[in-house]
C-alpha positions as CSV (number, residue, x, y, z in Angstrom):
1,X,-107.6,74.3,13.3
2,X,-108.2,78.3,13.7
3,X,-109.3,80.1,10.8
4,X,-106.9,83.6,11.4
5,X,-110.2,85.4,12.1
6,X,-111.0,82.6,15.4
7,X,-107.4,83.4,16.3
8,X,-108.2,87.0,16.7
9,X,-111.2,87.2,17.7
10,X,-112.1,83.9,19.4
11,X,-108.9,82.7,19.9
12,X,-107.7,81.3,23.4
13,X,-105.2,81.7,25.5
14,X,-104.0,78.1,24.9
15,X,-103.8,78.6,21.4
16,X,-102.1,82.2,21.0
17,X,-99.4,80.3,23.8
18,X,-99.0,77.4,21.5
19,X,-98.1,79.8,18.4
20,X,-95.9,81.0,20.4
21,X,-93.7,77.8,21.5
22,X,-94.1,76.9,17.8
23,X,-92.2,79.9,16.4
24,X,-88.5,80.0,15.7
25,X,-86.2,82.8,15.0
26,X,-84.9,82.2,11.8
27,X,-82.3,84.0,9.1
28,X,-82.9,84.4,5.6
29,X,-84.9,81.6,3.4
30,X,-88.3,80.7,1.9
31,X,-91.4,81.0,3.8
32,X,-93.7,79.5,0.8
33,X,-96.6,78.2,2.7
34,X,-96.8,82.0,4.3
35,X,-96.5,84.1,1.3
36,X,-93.4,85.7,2.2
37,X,-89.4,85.5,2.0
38,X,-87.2,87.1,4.3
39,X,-84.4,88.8,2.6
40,X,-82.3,90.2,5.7
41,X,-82.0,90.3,9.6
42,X,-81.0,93.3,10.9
43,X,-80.4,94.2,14.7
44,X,-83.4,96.7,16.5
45,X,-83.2,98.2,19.9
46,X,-84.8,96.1,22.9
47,X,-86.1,98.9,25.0
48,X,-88.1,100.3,21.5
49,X,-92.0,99.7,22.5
50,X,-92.3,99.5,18.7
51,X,-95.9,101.1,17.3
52,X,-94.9,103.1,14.4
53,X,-92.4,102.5,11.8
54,X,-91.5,103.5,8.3
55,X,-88.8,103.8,5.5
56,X,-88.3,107.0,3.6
57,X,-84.9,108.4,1.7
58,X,-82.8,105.4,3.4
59,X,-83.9,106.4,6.6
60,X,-85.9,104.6,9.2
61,X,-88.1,106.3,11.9
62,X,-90.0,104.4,14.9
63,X,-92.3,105.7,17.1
64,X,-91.8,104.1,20.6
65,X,-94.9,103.7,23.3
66,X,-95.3,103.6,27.0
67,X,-95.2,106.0,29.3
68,X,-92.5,107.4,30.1
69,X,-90.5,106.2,27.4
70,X,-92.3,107.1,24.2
71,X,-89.7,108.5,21.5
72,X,-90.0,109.4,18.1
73,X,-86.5,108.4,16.3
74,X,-84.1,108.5,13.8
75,X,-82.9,105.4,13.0
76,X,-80.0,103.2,11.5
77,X,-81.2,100.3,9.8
78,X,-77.9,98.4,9.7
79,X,-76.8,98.3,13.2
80,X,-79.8,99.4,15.0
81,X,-78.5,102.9,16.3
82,X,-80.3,105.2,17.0
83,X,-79.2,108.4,15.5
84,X,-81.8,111.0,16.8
85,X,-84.7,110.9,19.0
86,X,-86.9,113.1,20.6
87,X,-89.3,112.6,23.9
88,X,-92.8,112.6,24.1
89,X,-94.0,114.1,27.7
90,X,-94.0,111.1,30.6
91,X,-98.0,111.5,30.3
92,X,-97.8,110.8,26.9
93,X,-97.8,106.9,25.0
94,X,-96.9,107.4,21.4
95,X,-98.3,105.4,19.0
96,X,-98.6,105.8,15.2
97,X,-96.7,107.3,12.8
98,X,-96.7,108.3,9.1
99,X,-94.7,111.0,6.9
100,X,-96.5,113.2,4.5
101,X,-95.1,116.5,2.9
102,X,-91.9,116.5,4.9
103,X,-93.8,116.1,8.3
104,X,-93.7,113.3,10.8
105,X,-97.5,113.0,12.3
106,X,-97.3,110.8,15.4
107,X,-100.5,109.9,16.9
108,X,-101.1,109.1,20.9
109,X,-102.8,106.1,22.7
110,X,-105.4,107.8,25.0
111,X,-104.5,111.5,24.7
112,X,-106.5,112.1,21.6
113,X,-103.4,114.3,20.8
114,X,-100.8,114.0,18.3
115,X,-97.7,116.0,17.2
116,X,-96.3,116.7,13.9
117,X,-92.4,117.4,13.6
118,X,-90.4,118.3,10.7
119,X,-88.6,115.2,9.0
120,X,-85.2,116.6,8.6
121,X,-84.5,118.1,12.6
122,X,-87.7,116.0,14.9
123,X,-88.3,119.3,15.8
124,X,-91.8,119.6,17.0
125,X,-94.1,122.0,14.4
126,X,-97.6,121.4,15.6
127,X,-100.2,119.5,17.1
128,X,-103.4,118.1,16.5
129,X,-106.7,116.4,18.3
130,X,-108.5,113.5,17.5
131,X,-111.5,111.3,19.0
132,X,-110.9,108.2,20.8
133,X,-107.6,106.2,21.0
134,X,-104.8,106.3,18.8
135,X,-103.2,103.4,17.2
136,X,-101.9,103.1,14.0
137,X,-100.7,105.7,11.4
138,X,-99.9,105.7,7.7
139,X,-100.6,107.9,4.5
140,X,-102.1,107.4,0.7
141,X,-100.3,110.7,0.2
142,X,-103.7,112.3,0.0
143,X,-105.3,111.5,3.6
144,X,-103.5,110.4,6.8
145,X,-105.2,106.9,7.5
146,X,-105.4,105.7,11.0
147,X,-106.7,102.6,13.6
148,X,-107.9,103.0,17.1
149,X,-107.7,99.1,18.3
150,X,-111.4,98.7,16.4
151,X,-112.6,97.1,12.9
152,X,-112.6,100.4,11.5
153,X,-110.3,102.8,10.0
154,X,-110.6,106.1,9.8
155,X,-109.1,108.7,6.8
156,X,-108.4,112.2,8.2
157,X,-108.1,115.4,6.3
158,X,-104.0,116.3,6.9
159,X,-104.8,119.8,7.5
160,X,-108.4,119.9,9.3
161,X,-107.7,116.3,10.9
162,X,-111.4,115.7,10.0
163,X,-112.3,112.8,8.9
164,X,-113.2,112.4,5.1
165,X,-114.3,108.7,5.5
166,X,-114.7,105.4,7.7
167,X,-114.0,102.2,6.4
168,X,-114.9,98.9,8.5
169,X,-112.5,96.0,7.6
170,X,-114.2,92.5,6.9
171,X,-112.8,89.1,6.4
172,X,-115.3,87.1,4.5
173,X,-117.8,89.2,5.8
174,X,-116.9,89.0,9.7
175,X,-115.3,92.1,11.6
176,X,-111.4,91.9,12.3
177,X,-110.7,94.2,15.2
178,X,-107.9,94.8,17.1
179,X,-105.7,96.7,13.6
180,X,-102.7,98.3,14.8
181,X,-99.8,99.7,13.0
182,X,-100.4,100.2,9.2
183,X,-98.9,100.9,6.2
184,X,-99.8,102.0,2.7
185,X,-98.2,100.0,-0.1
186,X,-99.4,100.2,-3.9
187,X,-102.7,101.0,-3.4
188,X,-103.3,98.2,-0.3
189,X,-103.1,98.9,3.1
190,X,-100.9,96.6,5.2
191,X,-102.1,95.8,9.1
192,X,-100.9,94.1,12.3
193,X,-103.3,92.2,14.3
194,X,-102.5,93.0,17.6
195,X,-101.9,90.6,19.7
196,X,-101.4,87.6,16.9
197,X,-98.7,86.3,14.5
198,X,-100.4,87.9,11.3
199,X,-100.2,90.8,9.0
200,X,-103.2,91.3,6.8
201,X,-103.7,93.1,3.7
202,X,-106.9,95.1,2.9
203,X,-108.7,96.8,0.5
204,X,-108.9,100.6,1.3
205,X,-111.6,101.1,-0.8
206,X,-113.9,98.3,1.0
207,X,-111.7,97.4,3.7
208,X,-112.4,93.8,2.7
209,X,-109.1,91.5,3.5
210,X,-107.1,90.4,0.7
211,X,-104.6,88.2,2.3
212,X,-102.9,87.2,5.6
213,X,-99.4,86.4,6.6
214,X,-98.2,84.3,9.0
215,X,-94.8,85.8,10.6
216,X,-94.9,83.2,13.2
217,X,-91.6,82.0,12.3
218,X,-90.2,85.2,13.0
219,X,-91.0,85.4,16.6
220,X,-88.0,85.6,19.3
221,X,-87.6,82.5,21.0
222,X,-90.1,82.2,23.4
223,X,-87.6,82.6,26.3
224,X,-87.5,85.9,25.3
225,X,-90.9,86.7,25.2
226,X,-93.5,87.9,27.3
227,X,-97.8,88.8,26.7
228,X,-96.3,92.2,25.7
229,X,-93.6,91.9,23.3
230,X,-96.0,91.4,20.3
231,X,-95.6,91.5,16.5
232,X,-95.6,95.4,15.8
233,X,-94.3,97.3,13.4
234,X,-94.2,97.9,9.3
235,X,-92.2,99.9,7.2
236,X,-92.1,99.5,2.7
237,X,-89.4,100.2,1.0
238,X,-90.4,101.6,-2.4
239,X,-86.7,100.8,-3.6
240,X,-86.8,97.1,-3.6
241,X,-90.1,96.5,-3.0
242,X,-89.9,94.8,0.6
243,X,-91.1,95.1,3.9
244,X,-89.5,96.0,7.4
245,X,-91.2,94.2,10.0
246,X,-90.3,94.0,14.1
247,X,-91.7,93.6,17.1
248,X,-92.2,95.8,20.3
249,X,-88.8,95.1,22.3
250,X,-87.6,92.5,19.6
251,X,-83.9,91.9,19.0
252,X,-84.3,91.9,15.4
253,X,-86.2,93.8,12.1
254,X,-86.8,91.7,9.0
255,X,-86.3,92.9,5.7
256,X,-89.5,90.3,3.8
257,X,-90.8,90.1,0.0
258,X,-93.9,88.7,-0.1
259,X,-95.1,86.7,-3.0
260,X,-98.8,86.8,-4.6
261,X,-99.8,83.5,-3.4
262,X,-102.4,83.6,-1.1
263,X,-101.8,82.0,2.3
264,X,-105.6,82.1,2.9
C-alpha cells in the first residue's frame, strides 16, 4: 500500500483513479481511522473553480480560478449563494486568498500579480508582484504565507511583499510538493495536496509534517468527477473550532472537527 508521500509524489495514475472509485459522498458521522468528523454538509456553487477559501465574522469568501471566470466572493455558507463577487480580468486565474487587517490579498497563478480589496465592499485597494506562480494564500497575522505548487513555502512581508523567510516542507525527511491552498490554524499550517485525497498539517517553524488526513470519503461520486475537480479549498472557524473544506466545482462544503489522533 502507498505511504501518502508515494501517492503524491510517485503515485500512478491507476492508483489516484482507484481512490477515486473508492470514495463516497457521505453526511455527517465518524471518520475515526482518518482523524476527522464531519459535523455538517452544506451546498457550494458548481461553477466555483475553488483555490482560496476562508471564514471570518460569519462570513465566507472564495477565490475562484480559470480564466475567464476567476472571482473573488462573498459568500453564504448555508445555501451556497453567493452574495457579492467581483471579477478578475479574463487574463487573470485567481488563486489564493487570505484576510489580514481588513484586506482581502488574492494571489494569481502565472501573473505574479495579486490584488488586495477591502473586506467590507470587494472593492479593489491595491496591488502587488511577486516571483513565480501563485498558489496558495493564508496569514499568521504577522506575515502573509504562501505556496507556488513547490515543497516550499514562502512568508512575505504584508506591506513590502518581500519575503522574510522560506520554509521547505518534509515528511520524514522527503520533500512533499505540489501544496496548494493553505490555512493557518493555532499555530499549524493546514495544506491541500494537490491533486490527492489529503490534507496535511505542518510545522511553520520547520515545515516538518505533523499529520495527514484522508478526505477520500468526501469526494463526489465519481460520476461527477473529472482530473480537474480536485480536493481544494480550507477555511477555520475560530468559533467552533472546525474546518470548511470543498472542492473545485464540488456540490458540497464540509463543516469537519478533527481529532488528535494521528492517521499516520
Amino acid at each position: 500500500m502507498f505511504s501518502p508521500v508515494r501517492r503524491v509524489i510517485v503515485g500512478s495514475l491507476g492508483a489516484l483513479v482507484g481512490s477515486i472509485a473508492l470514495a463516497a459522498c457521505s453526511g455527517t458521522g465518524r471518520h475515526e481511522s482518518n482523524g476527522y468528523e464531519v459535523i455538517a454538509r452544506y451546498s457550494h456553487d458548481t461553477t466555483a473553480f475553488t483555490e482560496g477559501l476562508l471564514w471570518a465574522d460569519s462570513v465566507l469568501y472564495e477565490s475562484t480560478g480559470l480564466y475567464g471566470h476567476s472571482e473573488i466572493r462573498r459568500v453564504d455558507l448555508r445555501s451556497g449563494r453567493v452574495l457579492a463577487a467581483r471579477a478578475l480580468s479574463p487574463t487573470r486565474f485567481g488563486e489564493g486568498l487570505a484576510l489580514l487587517d481588513g484586506h482581502l490579498y488574492q494571489l494569481t497563478w502565472k501573473s505574479g500579480v495579486g490584488y488586495i480589496y477591502d473586506v467590507a465592499t470587494l472593492a479593489p485597494t491595491d496591488s502587488f508582484t511577486f516571483p513565480g506562480e501563485g498558489w496558495g494564500l493564508t496569514t499568521d497575522g504577522a506575515a502573509l504565507i504562501m505556496s507556488n505548487g513547490t515543497d516550499s513555502l514562502r512568508f512575505l512581508d504584508p506591506k513590502t511583499f518581500a519575503t522574510v523567510r522560506e520554509i521547505e516542507v518534509r515528511d520524514k525527511g522527503l520533500p512533499l510538493s505540489a501544496l496548494n491552498e493553505l490555512e493557518y490554524v493555532h499555530g499549524e499550517l493546514y495544506a491541500n495536496v494537490y491533486q490527492s485525497n489529503w490534507i496535511v498539517k505542518i510545522n511553520p517553524m520547520t515545515g516538518d509534517v505533523l499529520q495527514w488526513f484522508d478526505l477520500s470519503a468526501l469526494v463526489p461520486h465519481p460520476n461527477q468527477m473529472s482530473p480537474d475537480k480536485v480536493l481544494n479549498g480550507i477555511a477555520f472557524d475560530p468559533k467552533t473550532g472546525d474546518l470548511l473544506v470543498t472542492g473545485k466545482m464540488w456540490p458540497v462544503l464540509y463543516e469537519i472537527r478533527t481529532g488528535a489522533t494521528s492517521v499516520r
